[in-house]
C-alpha positions as a Markdown table, in Angstrom:
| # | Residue | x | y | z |
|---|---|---|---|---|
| 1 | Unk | -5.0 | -46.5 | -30.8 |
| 2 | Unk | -2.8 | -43.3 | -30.9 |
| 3 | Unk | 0.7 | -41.9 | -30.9 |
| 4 | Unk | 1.3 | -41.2 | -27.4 |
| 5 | Unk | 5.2 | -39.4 | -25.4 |
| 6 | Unk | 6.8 | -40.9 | -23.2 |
| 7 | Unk | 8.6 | -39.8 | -20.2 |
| 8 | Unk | 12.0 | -39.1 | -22.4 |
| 9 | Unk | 9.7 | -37.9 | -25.5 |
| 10 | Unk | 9.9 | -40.7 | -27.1 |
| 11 | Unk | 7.2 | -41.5 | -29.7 |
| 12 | Unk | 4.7 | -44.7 | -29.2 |
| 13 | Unk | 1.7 | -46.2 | -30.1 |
| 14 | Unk | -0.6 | -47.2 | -27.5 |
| 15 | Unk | -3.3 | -50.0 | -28.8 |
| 16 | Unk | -6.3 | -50.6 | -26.7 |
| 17 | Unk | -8.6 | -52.4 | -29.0 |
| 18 | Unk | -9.1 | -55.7 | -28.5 |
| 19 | Unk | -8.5 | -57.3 | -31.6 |
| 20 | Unk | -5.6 | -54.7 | -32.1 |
| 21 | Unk | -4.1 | -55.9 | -28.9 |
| 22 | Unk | -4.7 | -59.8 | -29.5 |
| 23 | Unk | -2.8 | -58.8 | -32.9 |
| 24 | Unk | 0.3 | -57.3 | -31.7 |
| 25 | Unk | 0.7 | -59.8 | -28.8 |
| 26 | Unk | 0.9 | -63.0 | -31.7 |
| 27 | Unk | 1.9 | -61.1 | -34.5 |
| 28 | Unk | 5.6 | -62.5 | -35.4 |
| 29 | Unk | 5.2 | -58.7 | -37.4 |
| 30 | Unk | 6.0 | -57.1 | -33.8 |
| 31 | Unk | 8.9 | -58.3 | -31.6 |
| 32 | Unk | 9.7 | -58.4 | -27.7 |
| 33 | Unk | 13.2 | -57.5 | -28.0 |
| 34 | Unk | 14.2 | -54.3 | -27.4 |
| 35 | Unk | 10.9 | -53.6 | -26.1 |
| 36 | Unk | 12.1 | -52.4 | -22.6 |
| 37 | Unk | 13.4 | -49.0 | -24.3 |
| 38 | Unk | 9.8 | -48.2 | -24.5 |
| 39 | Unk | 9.0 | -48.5 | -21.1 |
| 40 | Unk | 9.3 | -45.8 | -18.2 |
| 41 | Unk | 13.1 | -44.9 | -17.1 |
| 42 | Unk | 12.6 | -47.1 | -13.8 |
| 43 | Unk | 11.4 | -49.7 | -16.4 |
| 44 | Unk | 14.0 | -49.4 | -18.7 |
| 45 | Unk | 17.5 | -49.6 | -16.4 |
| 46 | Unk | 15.6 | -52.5 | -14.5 |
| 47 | Unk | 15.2 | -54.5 | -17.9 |
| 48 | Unk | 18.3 | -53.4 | -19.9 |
| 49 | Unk | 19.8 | -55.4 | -16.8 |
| 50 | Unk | 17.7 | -58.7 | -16.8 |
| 51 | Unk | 17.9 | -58.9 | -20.2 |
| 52 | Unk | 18.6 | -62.7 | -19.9 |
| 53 | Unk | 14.8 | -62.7 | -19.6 |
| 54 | Unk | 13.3 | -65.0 | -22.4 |
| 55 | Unk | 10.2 | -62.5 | -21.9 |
| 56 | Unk | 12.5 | -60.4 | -24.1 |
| 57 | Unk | 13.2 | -62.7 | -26.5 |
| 58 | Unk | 11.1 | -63.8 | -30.0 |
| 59 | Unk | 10.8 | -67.4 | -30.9 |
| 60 | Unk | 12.5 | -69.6 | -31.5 |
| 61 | Unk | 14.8 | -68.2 | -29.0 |
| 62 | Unk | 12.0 | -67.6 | -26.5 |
| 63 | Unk | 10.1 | -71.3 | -27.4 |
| 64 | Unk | 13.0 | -73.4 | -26.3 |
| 65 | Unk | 13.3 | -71.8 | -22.9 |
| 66 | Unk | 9.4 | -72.2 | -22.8 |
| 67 | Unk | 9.6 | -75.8 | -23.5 |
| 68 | Unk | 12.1 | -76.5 | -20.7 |
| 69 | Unk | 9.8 | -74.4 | -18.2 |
| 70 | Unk | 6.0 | -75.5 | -19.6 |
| 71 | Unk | 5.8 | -78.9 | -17.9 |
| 72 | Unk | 6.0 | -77.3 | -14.4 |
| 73 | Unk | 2.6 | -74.8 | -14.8 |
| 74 | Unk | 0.3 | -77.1 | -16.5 |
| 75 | Unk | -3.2 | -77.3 | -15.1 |
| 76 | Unk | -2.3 | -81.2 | -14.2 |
| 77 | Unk | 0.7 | -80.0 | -12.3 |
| 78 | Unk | -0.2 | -76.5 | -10.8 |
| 79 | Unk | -3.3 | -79.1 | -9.2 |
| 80 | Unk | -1.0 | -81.1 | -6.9 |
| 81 | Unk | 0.2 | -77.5 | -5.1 |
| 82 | Unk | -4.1 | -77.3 | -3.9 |
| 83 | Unk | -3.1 | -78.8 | -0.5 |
| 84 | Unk | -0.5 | -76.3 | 0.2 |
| 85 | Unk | -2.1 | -73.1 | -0.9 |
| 86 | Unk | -5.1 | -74.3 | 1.2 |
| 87 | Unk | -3.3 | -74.8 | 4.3 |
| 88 | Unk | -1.6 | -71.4 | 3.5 |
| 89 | Unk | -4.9 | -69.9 | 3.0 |
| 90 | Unk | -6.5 | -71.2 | 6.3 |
| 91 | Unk | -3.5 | -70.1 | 7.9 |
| 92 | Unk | -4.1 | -66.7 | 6.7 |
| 93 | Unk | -7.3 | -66.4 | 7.1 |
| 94 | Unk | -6.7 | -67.9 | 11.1 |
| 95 | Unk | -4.5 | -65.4 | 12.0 |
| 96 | Unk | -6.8 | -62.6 | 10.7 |
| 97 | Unk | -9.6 | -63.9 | 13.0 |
| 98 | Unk | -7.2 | -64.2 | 15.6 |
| 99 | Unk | -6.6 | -60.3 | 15.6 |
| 100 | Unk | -8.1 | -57.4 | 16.1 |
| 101 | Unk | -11.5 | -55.8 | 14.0 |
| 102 | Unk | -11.4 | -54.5 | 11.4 |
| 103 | Unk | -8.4 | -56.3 | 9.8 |
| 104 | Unk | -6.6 | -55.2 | 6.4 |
| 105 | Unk | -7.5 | -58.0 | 3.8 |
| 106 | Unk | -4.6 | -56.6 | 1.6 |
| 107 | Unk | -1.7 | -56.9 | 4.1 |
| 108 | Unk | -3.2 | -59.7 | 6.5 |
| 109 | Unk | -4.1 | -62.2 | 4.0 |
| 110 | Unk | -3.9 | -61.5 | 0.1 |
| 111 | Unk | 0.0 | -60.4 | 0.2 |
| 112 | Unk | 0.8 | -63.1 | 2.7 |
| 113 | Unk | -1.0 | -66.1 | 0.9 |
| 114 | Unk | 0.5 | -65.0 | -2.8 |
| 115 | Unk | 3.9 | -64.6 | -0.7 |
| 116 | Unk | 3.8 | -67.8 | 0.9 |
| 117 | Unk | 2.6 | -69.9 | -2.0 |
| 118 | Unk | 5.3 | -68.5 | -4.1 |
| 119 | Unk | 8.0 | -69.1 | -1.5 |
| 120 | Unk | 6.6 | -72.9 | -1.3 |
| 121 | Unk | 6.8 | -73.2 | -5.2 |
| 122 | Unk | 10.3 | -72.0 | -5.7 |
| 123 | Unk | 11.8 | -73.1 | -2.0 |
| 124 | Unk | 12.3 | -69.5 | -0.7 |
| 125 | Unk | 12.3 | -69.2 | 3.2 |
| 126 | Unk | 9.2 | -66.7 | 4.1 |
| 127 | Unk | 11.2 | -64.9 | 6.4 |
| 128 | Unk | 13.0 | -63.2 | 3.3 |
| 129 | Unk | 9.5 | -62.5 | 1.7 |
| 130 | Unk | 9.6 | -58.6 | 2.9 |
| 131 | Unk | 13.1 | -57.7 | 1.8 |
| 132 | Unk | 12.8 | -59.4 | -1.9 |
| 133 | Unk | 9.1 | -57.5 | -1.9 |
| 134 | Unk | 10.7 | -54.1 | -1.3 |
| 135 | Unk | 13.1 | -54.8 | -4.1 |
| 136 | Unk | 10.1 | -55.4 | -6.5 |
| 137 | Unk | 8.2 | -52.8 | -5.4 |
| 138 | Unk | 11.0 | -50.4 | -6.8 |
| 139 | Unk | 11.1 | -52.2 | -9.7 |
| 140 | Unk | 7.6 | -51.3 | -10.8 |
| 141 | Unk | 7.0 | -47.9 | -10.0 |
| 142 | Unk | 6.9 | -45.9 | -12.6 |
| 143 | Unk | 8.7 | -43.0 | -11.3 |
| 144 | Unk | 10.9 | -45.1 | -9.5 |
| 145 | Unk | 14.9 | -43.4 | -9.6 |
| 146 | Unk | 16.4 | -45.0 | -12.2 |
| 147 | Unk | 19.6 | -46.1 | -10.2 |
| 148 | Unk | 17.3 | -47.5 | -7.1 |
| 149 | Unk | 15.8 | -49.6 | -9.6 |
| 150 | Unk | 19.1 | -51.1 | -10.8 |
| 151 | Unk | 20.2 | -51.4 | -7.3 |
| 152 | Unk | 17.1 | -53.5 | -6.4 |
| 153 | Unk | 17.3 | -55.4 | -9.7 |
| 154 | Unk | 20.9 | -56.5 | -9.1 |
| 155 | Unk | 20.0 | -57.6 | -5.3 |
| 156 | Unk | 17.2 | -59.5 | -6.8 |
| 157 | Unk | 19.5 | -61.1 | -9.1 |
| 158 | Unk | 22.0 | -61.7 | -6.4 |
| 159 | Unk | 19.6 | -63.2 | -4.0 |
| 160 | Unk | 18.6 | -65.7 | -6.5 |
| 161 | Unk | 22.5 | -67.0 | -7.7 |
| 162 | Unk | 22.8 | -67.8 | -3.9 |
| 163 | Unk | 19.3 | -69.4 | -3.2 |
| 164 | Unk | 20.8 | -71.9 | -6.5 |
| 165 | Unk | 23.8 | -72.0 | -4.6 |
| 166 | Unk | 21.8 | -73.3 | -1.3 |
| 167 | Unk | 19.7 | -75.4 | -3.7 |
| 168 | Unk | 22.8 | -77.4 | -5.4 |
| 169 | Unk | 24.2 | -77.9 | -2.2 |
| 170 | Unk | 20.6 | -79.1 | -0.3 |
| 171 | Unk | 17.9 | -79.7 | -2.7 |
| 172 | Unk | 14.3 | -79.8 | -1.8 |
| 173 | Unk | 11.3 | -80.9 | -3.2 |
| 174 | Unk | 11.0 | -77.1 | -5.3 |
| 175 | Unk | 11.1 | -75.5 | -8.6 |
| 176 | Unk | 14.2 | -73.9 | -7.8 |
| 177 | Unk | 16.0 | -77.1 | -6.9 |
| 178 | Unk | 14.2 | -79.0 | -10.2 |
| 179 | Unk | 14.9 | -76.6 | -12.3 |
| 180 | Unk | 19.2 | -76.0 | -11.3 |
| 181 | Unk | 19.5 | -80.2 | -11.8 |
| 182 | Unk | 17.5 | -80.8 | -14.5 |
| 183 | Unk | 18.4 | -77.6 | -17.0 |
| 184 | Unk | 21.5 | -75.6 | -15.3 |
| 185 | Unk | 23.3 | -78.7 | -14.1 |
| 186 | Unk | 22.9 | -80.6 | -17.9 |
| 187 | Unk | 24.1 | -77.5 | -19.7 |
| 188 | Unk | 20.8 | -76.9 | -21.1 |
| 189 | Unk | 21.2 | -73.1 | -19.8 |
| 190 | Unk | 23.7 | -70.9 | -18.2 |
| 191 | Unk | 23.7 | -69.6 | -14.6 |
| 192 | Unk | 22.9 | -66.0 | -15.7 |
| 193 | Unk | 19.8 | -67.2 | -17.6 |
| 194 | Unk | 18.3 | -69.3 | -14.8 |
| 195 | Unk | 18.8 | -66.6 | -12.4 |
| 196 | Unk | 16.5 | -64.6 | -14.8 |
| 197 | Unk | 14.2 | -66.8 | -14.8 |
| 198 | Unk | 14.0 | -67.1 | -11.2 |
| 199 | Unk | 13.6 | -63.5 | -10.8 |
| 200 | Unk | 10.6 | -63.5 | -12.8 |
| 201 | Unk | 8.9 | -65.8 | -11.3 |
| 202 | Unk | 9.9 | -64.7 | -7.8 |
| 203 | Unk | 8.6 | -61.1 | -7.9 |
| 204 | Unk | 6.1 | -61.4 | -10.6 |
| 205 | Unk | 4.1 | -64.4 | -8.8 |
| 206 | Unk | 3.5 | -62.5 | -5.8 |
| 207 | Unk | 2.5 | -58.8 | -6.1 |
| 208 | Unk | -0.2 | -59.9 | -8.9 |
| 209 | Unk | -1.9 | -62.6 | -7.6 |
| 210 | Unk | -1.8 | -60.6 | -4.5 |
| 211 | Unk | -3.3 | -57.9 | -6.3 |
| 212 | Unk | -6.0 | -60.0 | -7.4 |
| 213 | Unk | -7.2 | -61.5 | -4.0 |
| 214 | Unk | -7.0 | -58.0 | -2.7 |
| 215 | Unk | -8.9 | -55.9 | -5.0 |
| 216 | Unk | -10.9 | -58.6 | -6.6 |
| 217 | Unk | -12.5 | -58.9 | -2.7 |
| 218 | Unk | -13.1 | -55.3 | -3.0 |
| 219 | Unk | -15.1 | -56.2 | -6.1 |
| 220 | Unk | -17.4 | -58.8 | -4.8 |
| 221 | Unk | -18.2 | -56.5 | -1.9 |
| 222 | Unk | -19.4 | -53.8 | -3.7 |
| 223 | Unk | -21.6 | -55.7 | -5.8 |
| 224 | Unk | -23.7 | -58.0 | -3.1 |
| 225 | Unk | -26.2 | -59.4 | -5.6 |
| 226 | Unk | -23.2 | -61.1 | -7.9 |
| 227 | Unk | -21.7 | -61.7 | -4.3 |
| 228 | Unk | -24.7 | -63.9 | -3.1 |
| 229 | Unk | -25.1 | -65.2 | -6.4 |
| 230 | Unk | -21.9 | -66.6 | -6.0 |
| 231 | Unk | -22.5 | -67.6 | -2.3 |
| 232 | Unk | -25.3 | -69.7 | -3.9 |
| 233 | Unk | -24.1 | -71.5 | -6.6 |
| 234 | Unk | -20.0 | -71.7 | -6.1 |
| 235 | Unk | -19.9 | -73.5 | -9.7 |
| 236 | Unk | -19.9 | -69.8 | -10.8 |
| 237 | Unk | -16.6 | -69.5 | -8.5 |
| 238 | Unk | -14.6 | -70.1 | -12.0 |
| 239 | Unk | -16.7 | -68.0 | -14.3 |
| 240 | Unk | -16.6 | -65.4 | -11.5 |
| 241 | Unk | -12.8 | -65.3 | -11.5 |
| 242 | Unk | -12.3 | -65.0 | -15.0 |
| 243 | Unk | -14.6 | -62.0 | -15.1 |
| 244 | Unk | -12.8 | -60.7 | -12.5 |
| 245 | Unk | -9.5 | -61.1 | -14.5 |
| 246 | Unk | -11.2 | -59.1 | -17.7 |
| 247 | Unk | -12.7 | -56.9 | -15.1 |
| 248 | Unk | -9.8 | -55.5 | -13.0 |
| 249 | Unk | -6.9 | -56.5 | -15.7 |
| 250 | Unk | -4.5 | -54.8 | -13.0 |
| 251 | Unk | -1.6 | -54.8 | -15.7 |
| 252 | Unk | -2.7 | -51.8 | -17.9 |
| 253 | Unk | 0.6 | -50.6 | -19.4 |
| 254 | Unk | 3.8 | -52.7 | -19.5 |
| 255 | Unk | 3.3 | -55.1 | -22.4 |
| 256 | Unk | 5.7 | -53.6 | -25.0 |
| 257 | Unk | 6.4 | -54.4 | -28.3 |
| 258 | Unk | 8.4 | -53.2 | -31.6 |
| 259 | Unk | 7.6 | -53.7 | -35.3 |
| 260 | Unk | 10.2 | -55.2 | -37.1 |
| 261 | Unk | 8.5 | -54.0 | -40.4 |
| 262 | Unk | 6.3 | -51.4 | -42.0 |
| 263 | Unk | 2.6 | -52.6 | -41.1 |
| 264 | Unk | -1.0 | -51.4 | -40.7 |
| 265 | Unk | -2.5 | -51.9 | -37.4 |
| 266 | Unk | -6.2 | -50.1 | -36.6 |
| 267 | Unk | -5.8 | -48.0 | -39.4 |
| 268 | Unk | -3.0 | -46.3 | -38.7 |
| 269 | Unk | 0.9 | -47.1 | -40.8 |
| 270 | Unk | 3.1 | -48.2 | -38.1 |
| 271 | Unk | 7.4 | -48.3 | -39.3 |
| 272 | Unk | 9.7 | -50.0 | -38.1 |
| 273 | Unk | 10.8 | -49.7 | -34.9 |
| 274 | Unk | 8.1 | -48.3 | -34.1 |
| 275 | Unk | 7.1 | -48.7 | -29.7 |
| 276 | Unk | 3.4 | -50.2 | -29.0 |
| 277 | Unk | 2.5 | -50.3 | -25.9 |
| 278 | Unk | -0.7 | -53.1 | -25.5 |
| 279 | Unk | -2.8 | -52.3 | -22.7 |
| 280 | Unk | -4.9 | -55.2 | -21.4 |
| 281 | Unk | -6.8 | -53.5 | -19.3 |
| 282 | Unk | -8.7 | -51.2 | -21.9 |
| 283 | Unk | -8.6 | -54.2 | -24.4 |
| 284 | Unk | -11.0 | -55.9 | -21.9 |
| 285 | Unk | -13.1 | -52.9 | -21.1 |
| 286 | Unk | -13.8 | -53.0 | -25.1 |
| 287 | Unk | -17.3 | -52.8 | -25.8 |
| 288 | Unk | -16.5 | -54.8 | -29.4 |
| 289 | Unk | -15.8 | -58.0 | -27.3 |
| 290 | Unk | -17.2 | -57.1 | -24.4 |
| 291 | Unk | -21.2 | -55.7 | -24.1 |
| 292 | Unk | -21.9 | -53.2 | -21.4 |
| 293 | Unk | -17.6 | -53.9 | -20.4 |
| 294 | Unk | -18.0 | -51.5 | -17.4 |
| 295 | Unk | -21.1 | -54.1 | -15.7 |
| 296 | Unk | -19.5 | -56.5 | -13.4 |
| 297 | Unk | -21.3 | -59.4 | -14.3 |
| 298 | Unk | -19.9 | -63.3 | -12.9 |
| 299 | Unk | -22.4 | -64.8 | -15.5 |
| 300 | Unk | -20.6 | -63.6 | -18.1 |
| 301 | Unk | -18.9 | -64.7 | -20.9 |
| 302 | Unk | -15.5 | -63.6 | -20.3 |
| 303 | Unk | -13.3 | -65.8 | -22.5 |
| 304 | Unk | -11.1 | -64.0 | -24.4 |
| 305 | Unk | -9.7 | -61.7 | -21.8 |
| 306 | Unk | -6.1 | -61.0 | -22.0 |
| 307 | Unk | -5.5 | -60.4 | -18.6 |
| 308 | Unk | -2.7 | -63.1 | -18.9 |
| 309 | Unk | -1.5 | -61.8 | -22.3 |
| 310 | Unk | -1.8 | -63.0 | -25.5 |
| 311 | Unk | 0.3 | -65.4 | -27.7 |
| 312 | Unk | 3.5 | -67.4 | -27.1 |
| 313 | Unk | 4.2 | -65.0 | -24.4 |
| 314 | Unk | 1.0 | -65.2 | -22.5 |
| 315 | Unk | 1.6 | -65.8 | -18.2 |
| 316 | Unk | 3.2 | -68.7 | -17.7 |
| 317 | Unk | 2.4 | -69.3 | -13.6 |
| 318 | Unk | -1.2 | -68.1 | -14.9 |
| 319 | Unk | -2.7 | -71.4 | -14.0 |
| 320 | Unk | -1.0 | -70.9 | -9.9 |
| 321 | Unk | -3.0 | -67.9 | -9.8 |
| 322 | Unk | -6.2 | -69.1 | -10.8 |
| 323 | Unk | -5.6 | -71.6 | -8.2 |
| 324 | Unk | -5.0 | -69.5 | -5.5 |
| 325 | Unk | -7.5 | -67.1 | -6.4 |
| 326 | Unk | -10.2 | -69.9 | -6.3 |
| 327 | Unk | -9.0 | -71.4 | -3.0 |
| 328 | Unk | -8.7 | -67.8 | -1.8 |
| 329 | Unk | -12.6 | -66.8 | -2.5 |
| 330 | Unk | -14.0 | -69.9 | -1.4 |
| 331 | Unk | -12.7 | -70.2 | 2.2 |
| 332 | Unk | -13.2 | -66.3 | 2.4 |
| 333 | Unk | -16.9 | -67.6 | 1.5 |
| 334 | Unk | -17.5 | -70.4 | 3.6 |
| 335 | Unk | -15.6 | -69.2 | 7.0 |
| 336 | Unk | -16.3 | -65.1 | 6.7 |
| 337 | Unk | -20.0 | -65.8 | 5.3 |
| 338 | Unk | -20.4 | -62.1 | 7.2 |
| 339 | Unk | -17.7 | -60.4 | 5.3 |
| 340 | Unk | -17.7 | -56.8 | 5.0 |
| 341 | Unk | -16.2 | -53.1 | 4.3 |
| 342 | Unk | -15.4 | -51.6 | 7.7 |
| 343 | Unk | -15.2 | -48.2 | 6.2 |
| 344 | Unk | -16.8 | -45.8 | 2.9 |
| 345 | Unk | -15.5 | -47.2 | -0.1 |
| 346 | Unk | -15.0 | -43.9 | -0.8 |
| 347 | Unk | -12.3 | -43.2 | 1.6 |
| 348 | Unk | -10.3 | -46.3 | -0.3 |
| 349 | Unk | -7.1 | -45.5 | -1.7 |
| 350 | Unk | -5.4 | -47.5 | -4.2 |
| 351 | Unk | -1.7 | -47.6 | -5.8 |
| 352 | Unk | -0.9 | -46.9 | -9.8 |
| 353 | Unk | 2.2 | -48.4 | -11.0 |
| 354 | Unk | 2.2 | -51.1 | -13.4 |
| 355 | Unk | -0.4 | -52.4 | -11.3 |
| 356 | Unk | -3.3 | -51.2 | -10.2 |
| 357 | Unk | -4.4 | -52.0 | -6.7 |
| 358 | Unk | -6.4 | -51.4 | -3.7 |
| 359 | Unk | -3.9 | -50.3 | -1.1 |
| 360 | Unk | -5.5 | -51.2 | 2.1 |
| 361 | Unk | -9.2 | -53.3 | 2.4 |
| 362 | Unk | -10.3 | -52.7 | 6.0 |
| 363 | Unk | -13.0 | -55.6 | 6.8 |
| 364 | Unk | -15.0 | -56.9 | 9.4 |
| 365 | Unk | -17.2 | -60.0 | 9.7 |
């Protein structure tokens, strides 16, 4: 870890080790709020107005709004949505055969089957899928104009009152309708904070999970030996995905935290008030935890990654993702058995924000 400038010049640590990372993420020592005013200046306007967020808040704060939201993302739960994302995979992967060679994987199938899946969970029509994309896509640029990002944060904000609005008045079998009668409708919270949570889910389900599919393809393909390996034996489909998480860990820099006291972390004396920023991805590229972390390997142990986070703030629609990821790769297996690049991986180009991605995949089969 080191003292690292940010944008403004203002001083922060950035933590990479592993156990360093895993520390600051469940250490009651270092504190989400406040957080966002060590992020970029995009970052910053875009959080200082969702700060209804319980991602910004400590416990116990932050554990009671958990509570009320944990039952809906368990393992047991997440398993009933497998019919849906597999019909909205199929669909995806229909239409793709259905067009024209080679076909973007990124825009004609992972986008559209993290889109739709999130727009069946919360009750979102698709149709409204690009514009509240857009929006996000400002949000997590880096050197996004500060005043675009508050625009697209308040129309994000907006969009959601009035899809609780649609839900109150004509609920449906969806989070969005669950969650307005059984928390906002009791009292248990306000308007403002359910909108927040909302927003979170809507534009942070989507663009990752997305992100995954995409570039996590892009993986496979360039390692053919792990790829038949997997084509083999699919009970490595699960082992394969968590490697693939600790391998690509597309969130590299927006996990921010503040010591609320004077504390030694990696050898260094951090104050308080101190910024860390924890990075994921070179946490799970750490050779400590990790042997040889640069080898793709599906056979791996990879347990342990913090591609999710760490602690009581770790991902909470992590187990949706794992789902769709796994229902993703195994249809892309069984019906595109002949899968392939349809240009030089060297000619790839690929986006930096908070996330890392592959822009475009083109693919034949």
């Amino acid at each position: 870890m080191g003292r690292v400038s940010l944008y403004d010049g203002t001083p922060a640590w950035l933590v990479t080790r592993h156990e360093d990372v895993r520390r600051v993420l469940s250490d009651s020592q270092f504190s989400a709020e406040g957080g966002w005013r060590f992020q970029s200046s995009a970052s910053r306007v875009a959080a200082e107005r969702a700060e209804t967020s319980f991602t910004v808040m400590d416990p116990p704060q932050h554990s009671y709004y958990r509570r009320l939201l944990i039952r809906h993302f368990t393992v047991k739960r997440v398993e009933r949505l497998r019919p849906a994302i597999q019909a909205i995979v199929n669909s995806a992967i229909d239409e793709m055969i259905a067009g024209s060679r080679p076909a973007d994987l990124v825009s004609q199938l992972a986008l559209p089957i993290a889109s739709r899946t999130m727009c069946h969970v919360l009750g979102v029509p698709y149709e409204d899928h690009q514009w509240y994309e857009e929006r996000s896509e400002v949000r997590s640029l880096l050197d996004a104009d500060p005043a675009e990002a508050q625009r697209a944060t308040q129309d994000l904000l907006d969009y959601v009152d009035r899809l609780i609005d649609r839900k109150q008045r004509s609920p449906g079998e969806d989070l969005t309708s669950y969650l307005a009668a059984e928390l906002l409708e009791p009292g248990l919270v306000t308007r403002a904070e359910l909108i927040a949570i909302l927003r979170l889910l809507l534009t942070a389900g989507h663009e990752t999970t997305g992100t995954m599919i995409g570039t996590g393809t892009l993986v496979l393909l360039l390692h053919p030996e792990q790829l038949a390996a997997l084509r083999r034996d699919q009970a490595l489909m699960g082992p394969a995905i968590e490697e693939l998480l600790r391998y690509l860990s597309i969130l590299h820099s927006s996990i921010v935290r503040v010591a609320k006291v004077d504390v030694e972390l990696g050898g260094q004396r951090i104050r308080a008030g101190d910024g860390l920023i924890a990075a994921p991805a070179q946490a799970n590229k750490d050779h400590r935890k990790f042997p040889e972390p640069d080898r793709f390997d599906i056979e791996r142990d990879a347990s342990g990654h913090i591609a999710f986070g760490f602690g009581v703030h770790q991902c909470l629609g992590q187990a949706i993702a794992r789902l769709e990821m796994k229902v993703a790769f195994e249809q892309l297996l069984v019906r595109l058995p002949g899968l392939r690049l349809a240009c030089d991986p060297a000619d790839l180009a690929y986006e930096s924000s908070n996330l890392i991605s592959v822009r475009t995949l083109p693919v034949t089969w």
